[in-house]
C-alpha positions in Angstrom: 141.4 96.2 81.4 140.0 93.1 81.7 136.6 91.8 80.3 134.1 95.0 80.6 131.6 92.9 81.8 133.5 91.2 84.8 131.0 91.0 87.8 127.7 89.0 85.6 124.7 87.5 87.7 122.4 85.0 85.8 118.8 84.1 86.5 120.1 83.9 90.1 117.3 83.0 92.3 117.6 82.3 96.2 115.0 80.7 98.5 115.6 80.2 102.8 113.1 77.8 104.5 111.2 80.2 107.2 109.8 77.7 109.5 109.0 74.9 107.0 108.1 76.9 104.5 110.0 78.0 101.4 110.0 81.8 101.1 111.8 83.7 97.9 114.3 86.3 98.6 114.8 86.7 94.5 113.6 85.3 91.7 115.6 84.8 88.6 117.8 88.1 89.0 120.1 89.0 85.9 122.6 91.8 86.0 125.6 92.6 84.3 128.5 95.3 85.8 131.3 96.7 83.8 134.2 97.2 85.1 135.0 100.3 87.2 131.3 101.3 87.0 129.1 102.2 90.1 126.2 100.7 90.8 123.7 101.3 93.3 120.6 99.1 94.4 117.3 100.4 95.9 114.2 99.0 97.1 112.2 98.5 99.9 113.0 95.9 102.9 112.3 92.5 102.0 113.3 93.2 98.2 116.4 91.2 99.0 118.8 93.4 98.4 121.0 92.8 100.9 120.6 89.1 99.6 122.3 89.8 96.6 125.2 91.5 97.7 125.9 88.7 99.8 125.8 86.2 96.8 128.0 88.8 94.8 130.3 88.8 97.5 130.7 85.1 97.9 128.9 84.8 101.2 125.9 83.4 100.6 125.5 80.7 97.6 122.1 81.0 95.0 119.6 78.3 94.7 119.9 78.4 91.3 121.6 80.9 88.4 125.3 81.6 88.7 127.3 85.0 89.3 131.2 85.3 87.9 133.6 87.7 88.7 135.9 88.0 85.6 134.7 84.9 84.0 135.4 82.7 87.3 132.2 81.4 89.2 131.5 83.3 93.0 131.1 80.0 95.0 133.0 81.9 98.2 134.8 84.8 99.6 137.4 86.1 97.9 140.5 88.7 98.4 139.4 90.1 95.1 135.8 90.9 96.4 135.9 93.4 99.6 132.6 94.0 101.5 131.5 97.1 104.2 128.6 96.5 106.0 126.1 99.3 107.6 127.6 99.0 110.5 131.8 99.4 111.0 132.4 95.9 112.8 135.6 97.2 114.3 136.9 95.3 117.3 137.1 97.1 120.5 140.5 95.8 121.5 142.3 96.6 118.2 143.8 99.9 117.0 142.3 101.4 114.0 145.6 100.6 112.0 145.1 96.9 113.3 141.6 97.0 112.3 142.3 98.0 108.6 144.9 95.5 108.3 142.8 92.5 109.0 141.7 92.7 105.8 145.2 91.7 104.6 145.6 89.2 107.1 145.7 86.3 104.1 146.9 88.5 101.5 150.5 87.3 101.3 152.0 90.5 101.6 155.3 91.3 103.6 155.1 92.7 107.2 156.5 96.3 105.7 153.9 96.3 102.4 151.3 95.8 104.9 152.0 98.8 107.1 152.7 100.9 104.0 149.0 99.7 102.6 147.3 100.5 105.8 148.8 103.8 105.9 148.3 104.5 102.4 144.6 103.7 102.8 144.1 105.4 106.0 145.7 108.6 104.1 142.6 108.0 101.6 139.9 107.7 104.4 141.1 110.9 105.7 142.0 108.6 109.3 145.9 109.5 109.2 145.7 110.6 112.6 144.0 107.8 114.0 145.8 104.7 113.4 146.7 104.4 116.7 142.8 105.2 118.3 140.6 103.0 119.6 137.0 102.2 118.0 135.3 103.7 121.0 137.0 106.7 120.2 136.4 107.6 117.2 132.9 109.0 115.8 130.7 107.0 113.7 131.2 108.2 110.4 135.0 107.8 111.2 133.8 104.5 112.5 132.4 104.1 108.8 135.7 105.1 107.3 137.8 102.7 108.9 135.6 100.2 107.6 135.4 101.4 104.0 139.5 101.6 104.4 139.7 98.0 105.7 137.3 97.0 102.4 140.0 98.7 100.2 143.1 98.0 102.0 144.0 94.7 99.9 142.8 96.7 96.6 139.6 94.0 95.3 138.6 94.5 92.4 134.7 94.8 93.9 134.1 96.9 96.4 130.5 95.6 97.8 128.9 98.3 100.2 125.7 97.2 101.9 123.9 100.7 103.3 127.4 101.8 104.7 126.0 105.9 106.0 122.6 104.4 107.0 123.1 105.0 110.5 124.7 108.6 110.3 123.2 111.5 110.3 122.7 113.9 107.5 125.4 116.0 107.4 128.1 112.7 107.9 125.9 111.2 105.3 126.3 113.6 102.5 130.3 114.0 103.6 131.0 110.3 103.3 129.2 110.0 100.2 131.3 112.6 98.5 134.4 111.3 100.1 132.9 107.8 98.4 132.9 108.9 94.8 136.3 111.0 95.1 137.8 107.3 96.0 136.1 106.0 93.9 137.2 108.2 91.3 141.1 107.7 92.1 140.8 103.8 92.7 138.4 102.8 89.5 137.5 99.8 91.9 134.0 98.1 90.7 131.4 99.6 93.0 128.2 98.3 94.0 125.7 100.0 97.0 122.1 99.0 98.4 120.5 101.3 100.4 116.8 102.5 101.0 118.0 106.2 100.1 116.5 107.2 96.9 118.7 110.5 97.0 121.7 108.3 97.4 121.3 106.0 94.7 120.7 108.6 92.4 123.5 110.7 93.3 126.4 107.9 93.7 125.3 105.6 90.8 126.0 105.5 87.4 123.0 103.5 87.4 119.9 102.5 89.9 118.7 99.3 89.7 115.1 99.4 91.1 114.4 96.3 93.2 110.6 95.1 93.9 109.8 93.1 97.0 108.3 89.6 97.7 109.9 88.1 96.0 113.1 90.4 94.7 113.3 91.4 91.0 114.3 93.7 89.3 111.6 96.3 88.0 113.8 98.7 86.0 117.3 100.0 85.7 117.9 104.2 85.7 121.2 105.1 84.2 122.0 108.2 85.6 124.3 110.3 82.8 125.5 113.0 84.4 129.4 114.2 85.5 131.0 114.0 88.8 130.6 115.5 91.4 127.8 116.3 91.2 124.9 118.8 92.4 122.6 117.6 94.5 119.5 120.6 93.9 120.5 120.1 90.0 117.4 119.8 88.0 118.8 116.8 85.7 119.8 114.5 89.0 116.1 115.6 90.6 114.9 114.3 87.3 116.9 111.3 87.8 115.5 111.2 91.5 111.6 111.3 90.8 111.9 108.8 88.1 113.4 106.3 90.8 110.4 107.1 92.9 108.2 106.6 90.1 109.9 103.3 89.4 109.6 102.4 93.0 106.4 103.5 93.8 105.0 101.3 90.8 106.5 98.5 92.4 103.2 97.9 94.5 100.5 98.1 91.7 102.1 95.9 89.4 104.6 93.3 87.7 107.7 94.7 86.8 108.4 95.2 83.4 112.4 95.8 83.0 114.2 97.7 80.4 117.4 96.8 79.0 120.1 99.3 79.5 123.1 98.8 78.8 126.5 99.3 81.4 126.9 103.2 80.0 123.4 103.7 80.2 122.5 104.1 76.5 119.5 101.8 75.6 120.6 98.7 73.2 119.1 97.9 69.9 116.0 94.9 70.2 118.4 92.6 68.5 121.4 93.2 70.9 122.3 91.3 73.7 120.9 93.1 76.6 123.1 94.0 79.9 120.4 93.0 82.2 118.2 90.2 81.1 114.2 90.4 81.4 112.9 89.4 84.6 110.1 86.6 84.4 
C-alpha cells in the first residue's frame, strides 16, 4: 500500500472566460481519497463536476490549488489515471479487442502481454465473445463495457468514471452498476463517479460528496457505511439516499457548510486534520 491518502485536491479552484467574462466552475475545492476507496460525486448541472474529474484526471489544469496522485502533482494525463466517459467513444472501424487495447498503446508492454491484458479484461467486462465485433454491433451498455474495460486494461491506479450508465436504461443501469462494484471489488483500483443519480451515488459510494452549483463547492460529504453488495430497497441505504437529497436540495437556500469526514467515514476529532477541508 502506498500512502492512504494518494489522490489529494487542495483549494483547487478553476475559472473559463465565457465571452469576456470570467465565470467559476469551482471555488476552492479540497478533497482527499484513500486508496482503493470509492467515491462518487453528485450535484446538479453546472456544479462542475465534470470539471473536476477532468482536473483529477490530468486533462484539464486548475487556476489555482494543486491535486497529487501519490504525492506527484496532476499537471497531465497519465497511464496511472484511466478515464470512461458517459458515452463509449469506440471507433467504428476498430474491433472491440482493438478498441480496449488502445488504452495500452503507450504502455510499453510486449505485443503478447497486450493480447493477454485485453483478453483478461474483456473476461472481466463479461465481452469474451466479442473481441472480434464491431461497435455498431454491440448494445449500449456493452458499448459501456468496452469502455470501462479499455479504462482498466493498463491497470491505473484511478479509475475516473464521468456518468458512465447515464444514457442506459434502467434495467442496463442497475446491471452495470453491480457489475461496477464486483470489479471494483476484485481490482481495489481507486474509484471515483459523478453522476446526477442520487440512487447511484448512494449505492456505489463509500462516500457522496454533495456538490453545489454556481460556483461548484462542496456542501457536505455522506459516508455511506454499509457492506457490499448491497440492497437497493434497504432501509439503511434509503436513509443514506434521503439524506443526499436533503443535502442537495439545501443547496439552493443557502451557503454550504461542510463536514469533515474522514476517508472511512467516521467523523474526526476538532483538533484532527480533516480529510476534506472547509469550503470558503
Amino acid at each position: 500500500m502506498s500512502d492512504p491518502l494518494h489522490l489529494k485536491i487542495s483549494h483547487v479552484t478553476r475559472r473559463f472566460q465565457v465571452n469576456g467574462e470570467s465565470l467559476t466552475a469551482l471555488d476552492d475545492v479540497s478533497l482527499d481519497i484513500a486508496e482503493g476507496e470509492f467515491v462518487t460525486i453528485v450535484g446538479a448541472s453546472g456544479c462542475g463536476k465534470s470539471t473536476l474529474l477532468r482536473l483529477g484526471a490530468g486533462l484539464d489544469t486548475a487556476t489555482s490549488g494543486s491535486i497529487t496522485h501519490a504525492g506527484k502533482p496532476v499537471t497531465e494525463p497519465s497511464l496511472d489515471r484511466g478515464i470512461v466517459f458517459q458515452e463509449p467513444r469506440l471507433f467504428p472501424w476498430l474491433t472491440v479487442a482493438r478498441n480496449v487495447a488502445l488504452g495500452l498503446e503507450n504502455s510499453g508492454h510486449s505485443k503478447a502481454d497486450k493480447k493477454r491484458l485485453v483478453e483478461e479484461h474483456l473476461e472481466l467486462v463479461g465481452l469474451s465473445g466479442f473481441a472480434k465485433a464491431y461497435p455498431h454491433q454491440l448494445s449500449g451498455g456493452m458499448a459501456q463495457r468496452a469502455g470501462i474495460a479499455r479504462g482498466l486494461v493498463n491497470r491505473p491506479d484511478v479509475l475516473f468514471l464521468d456518468e458512465p450508465f447515464g444514457a442506459l436504461d434502467a434495467i442496463t443501469k442497475a446491471r452495470l452498476q453491480d457489475e461496477l462494484q464486483e470489479i471494483w471489488a476484485k481490482e481495489r483500483i481507486t474509484m471515483v463517479l459523478v453522476t446526477h443519480d442520487v440512487d447511484e451515488a448512494a449505492y456505489l459510494g463509500d462516500r457522496v460528496v454533495v456538490m453545489s452549483p454556481r460556483p461548484g463547492r462542496i456542501r457536505e460529504i455522506v459516508p455511506v457505511d454499509l457492506p457490499r453488495l448491497r440492497a437497493r430497497t434497504s432501509p439503511a441505504l434509503t436513509e443514506v439516499r434521503n439524506r443526499v437529497l436533503e443535502s442537495l436540495n439545501a443547496t439552493t437556500h443557502s451557503s454550504p457548510s461542510l463536514r469533515a469526514v474522514s476517508p472511512g467515514g467516521g467523523q474526526r476529532p476538532a483538533d484532527a486534520r480533516p480529510a476534506i477541508a472547509a469550503v470558503r
